[in-house]
Backbone as JSON Lines, residues from 0, in Angstrom:
{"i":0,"aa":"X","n":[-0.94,22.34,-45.59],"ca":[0.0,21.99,-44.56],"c":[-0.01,20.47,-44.38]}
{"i":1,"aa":"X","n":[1.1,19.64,-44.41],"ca":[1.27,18.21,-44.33],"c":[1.59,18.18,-42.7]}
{"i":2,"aa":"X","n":[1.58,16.8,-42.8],"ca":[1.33,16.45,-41.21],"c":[3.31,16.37,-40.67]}
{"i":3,"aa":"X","n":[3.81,15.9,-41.97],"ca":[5.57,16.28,-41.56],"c":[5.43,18.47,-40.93]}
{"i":4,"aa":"X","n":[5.22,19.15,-41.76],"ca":[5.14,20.47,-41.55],"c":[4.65,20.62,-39.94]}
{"i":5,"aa":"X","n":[3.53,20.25,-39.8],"ca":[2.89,20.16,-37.96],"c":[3.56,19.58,-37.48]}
{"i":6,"aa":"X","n":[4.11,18.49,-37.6],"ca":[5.72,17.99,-36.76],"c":[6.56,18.82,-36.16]}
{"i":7,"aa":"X","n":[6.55,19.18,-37.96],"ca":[8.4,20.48,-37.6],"c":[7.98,21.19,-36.45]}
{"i":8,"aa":"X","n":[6.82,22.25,-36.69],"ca":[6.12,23.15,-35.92],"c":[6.83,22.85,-34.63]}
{"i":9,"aa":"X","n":[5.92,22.05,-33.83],"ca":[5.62,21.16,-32.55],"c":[7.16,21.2,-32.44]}
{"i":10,"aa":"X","n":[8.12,20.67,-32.97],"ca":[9.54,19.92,-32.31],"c":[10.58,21.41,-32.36]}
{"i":11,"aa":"X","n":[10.38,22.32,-33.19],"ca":[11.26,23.48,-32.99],"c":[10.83,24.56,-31.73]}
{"i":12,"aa":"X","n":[9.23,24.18,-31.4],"ca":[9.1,25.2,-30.63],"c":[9.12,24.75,-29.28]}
{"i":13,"aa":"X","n":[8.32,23.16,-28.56],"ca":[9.35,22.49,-27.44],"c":[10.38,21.93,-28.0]}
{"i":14,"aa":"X","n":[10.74,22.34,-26.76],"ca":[12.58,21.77,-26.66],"c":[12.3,20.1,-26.63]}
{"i":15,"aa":"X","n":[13.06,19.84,-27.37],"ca":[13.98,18.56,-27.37],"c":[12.27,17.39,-27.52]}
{"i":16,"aa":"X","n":[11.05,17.89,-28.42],"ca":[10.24,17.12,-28.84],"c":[10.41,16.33,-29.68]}
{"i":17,"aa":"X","n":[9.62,15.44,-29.7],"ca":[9.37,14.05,-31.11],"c":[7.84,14.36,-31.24]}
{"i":18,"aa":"X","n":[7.46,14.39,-32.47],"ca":[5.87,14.29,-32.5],"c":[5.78,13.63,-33.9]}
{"i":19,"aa":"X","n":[4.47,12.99,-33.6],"ca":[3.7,11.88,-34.58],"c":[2.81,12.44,-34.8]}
{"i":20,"aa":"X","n":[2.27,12.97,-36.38],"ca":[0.93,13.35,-36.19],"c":[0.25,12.6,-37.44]}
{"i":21,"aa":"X","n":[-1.07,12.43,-37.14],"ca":[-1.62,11.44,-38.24],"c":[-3.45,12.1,-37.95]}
{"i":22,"aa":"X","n":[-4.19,11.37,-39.07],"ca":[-5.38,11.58,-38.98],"c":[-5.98,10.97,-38.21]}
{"i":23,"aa":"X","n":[-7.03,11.69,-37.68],"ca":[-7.91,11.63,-36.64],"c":[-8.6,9.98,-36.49]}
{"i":24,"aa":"X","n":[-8.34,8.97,-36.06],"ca":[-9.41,7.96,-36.15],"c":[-10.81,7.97,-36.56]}
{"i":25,"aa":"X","n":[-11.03,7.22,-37.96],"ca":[-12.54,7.76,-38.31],"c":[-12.93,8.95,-39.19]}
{"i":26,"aa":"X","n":[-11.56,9.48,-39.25],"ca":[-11.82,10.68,-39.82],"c":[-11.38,11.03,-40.84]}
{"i":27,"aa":"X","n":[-11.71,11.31,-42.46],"ca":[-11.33,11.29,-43.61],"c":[-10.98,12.84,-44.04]}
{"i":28,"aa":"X","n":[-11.38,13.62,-43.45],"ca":[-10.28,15.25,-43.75],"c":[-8.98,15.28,-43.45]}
{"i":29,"aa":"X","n":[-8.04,15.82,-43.57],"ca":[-6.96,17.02,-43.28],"c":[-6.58,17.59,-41.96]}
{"i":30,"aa":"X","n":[-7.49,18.23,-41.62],"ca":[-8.12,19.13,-40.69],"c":[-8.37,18.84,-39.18]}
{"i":31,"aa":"X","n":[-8.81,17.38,-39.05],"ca":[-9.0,16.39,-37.75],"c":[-7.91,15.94,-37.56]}
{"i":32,"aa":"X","n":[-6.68,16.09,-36.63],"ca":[-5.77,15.41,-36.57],"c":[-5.32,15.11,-34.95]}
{"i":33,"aa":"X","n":[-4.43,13.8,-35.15],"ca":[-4.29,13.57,-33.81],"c":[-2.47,13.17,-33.91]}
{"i":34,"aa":"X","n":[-2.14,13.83,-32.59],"ca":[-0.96,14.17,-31.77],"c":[-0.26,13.43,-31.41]}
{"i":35,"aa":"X","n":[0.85,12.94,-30.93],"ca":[1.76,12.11,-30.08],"c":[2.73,13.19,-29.68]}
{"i":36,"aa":"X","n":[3.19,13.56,-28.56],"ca":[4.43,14.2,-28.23],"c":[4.79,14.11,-26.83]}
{"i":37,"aa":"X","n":[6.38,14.01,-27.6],"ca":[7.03,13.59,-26.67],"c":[7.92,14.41,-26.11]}
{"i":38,"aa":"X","n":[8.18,14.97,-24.89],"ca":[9.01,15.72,-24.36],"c":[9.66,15.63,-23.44]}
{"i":39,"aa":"X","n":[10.91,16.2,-22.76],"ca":[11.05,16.14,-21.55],"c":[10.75,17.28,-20.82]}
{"i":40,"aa":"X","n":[10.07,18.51,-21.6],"ca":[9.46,19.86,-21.43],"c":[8.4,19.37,-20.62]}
{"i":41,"aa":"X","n":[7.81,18.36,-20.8],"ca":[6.27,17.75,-19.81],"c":[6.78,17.61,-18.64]}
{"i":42,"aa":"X","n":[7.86,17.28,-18.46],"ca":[7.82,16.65,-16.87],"c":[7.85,17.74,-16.01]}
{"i":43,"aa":"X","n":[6.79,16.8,-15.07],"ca":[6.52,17.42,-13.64],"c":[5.23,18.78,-13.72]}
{"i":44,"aa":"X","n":[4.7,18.39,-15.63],"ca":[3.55,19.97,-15.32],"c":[2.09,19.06,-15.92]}
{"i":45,"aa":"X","n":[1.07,19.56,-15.57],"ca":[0.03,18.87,-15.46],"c":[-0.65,18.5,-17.39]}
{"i":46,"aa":"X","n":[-1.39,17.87,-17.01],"ca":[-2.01,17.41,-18.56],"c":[-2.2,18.27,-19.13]}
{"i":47,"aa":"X","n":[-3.31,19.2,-18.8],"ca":[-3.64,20.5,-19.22],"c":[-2.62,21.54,-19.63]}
{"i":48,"aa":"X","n":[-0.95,21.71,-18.82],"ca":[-0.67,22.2,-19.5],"c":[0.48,21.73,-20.78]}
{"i":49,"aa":"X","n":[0.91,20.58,-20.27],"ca":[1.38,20.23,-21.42],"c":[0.61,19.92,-22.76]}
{"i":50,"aa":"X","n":[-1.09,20.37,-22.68],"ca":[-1.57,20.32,-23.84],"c":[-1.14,22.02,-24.21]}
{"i":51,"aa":"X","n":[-1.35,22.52,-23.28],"ca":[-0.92,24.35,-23.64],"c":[0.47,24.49,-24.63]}
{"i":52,"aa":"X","n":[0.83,23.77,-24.25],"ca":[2.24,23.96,-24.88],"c":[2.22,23.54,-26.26]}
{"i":53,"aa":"X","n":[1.56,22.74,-26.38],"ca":[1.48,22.03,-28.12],"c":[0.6,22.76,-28.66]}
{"i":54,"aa":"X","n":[-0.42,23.72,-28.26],"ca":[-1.73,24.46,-28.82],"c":[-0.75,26.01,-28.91]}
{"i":55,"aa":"X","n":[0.09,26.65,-27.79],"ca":[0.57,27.27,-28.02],"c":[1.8,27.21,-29.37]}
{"i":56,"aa":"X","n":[2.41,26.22,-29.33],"ca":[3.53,25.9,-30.66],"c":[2.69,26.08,-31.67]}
{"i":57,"aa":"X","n":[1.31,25.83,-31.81],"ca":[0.53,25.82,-33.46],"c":[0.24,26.83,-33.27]}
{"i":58,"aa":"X","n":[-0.19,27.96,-32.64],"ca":[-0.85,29.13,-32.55],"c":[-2.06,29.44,-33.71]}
{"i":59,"aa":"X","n":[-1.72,30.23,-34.21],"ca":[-2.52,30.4,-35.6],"c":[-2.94,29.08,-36.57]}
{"i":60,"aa":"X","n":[-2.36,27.83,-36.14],"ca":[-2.66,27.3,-37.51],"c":[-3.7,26.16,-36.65]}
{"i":61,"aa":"X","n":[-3.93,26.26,-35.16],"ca":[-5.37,25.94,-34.63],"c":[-6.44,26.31,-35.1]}
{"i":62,"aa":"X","n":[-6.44,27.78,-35.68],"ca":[-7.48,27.97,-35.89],"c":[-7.75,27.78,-37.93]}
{"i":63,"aa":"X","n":[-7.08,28.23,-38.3],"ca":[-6.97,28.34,-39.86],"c":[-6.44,27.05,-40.5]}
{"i":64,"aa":"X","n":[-5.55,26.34,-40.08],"ca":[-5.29,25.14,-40.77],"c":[-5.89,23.96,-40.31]}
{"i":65,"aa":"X","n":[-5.95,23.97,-39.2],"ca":[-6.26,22.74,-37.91],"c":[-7.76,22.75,-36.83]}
{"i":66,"aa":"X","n":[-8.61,22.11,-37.45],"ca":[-9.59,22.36,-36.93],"c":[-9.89,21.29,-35.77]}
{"i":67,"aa":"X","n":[-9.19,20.17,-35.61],"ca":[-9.55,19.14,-34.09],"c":[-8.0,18.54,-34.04]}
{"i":68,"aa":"X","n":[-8.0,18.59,-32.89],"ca":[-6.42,18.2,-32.74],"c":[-6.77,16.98,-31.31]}
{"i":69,"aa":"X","n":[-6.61,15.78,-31.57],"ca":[-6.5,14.79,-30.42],"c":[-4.63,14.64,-29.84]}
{"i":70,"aa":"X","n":[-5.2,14.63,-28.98],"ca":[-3.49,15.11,-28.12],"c":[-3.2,13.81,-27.22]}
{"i":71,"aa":"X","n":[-2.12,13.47,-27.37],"ca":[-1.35,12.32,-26.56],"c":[-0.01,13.04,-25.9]}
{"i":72,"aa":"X","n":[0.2,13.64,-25.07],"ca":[1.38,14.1,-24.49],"c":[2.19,13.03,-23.51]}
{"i":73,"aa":"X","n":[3.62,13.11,-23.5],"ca":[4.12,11.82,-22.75],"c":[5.42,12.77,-22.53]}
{"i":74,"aa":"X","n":[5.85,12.28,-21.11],"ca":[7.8,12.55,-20.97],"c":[8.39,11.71,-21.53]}
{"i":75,"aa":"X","n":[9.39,11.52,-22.04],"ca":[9.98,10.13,-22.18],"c":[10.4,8.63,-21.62]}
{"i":76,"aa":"X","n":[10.45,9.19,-20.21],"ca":[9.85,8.27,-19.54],"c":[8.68,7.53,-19.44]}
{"i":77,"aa":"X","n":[7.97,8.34,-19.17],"ca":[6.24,7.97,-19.63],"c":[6.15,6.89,-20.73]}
{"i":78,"aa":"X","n":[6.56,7.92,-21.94],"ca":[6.33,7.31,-23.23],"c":[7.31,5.36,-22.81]}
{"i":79,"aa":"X","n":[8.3,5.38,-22.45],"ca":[9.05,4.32,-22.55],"c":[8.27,3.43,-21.85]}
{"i":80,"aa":"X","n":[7.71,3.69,-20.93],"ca":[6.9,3.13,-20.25],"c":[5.75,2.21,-20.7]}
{"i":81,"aa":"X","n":[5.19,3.04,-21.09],"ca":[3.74,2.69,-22.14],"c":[4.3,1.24,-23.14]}
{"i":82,"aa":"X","n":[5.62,1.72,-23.94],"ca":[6.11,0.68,-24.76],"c":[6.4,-0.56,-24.03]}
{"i":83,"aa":"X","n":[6.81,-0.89,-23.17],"ca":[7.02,-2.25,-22.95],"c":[6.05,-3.4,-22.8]}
């Protein structure tokens, strides 16, 4: 599974996502990967569950393809924010 494929995942199953996914800092497997997503599905619900939502979109491939997942969740606001 390529890190475009965990993209797709993530952006067909929230609505109206962008996600970045790349290897883990430090980390030379596959398997360790870390998150960016962006939604407007986040707004207004807490960290925790907008991590639910990205663990729920991978379902099965948390456990069998994806063994550490570092998570950055943002609204777009948020995210725009951060950029300036």
């Amino acid at each position: 599974m390529t890190f475009a494929d965990i993209e797709a995942i993530i952006e067909e199953e929230i609505p109206d996502a962008e996600a970045t996914v790349t290897r883990m800092r430090g980390e030379h497997d596959d398997d360790h990967l870390a998150a960016t997503v962006v939604s407007p599905a986040f707004e207004g619900e807490r960290l925790v569950q907008q991590h639910e939502f990205v663990y729920d979109a991978l379902d099965e491939h948390m456990t069998e393809e994806i063994h550490a997942l570092e998570l950055s969740t943002y609204t777009p606001e948020e995210y725009a924010e951060r950029s300036e």
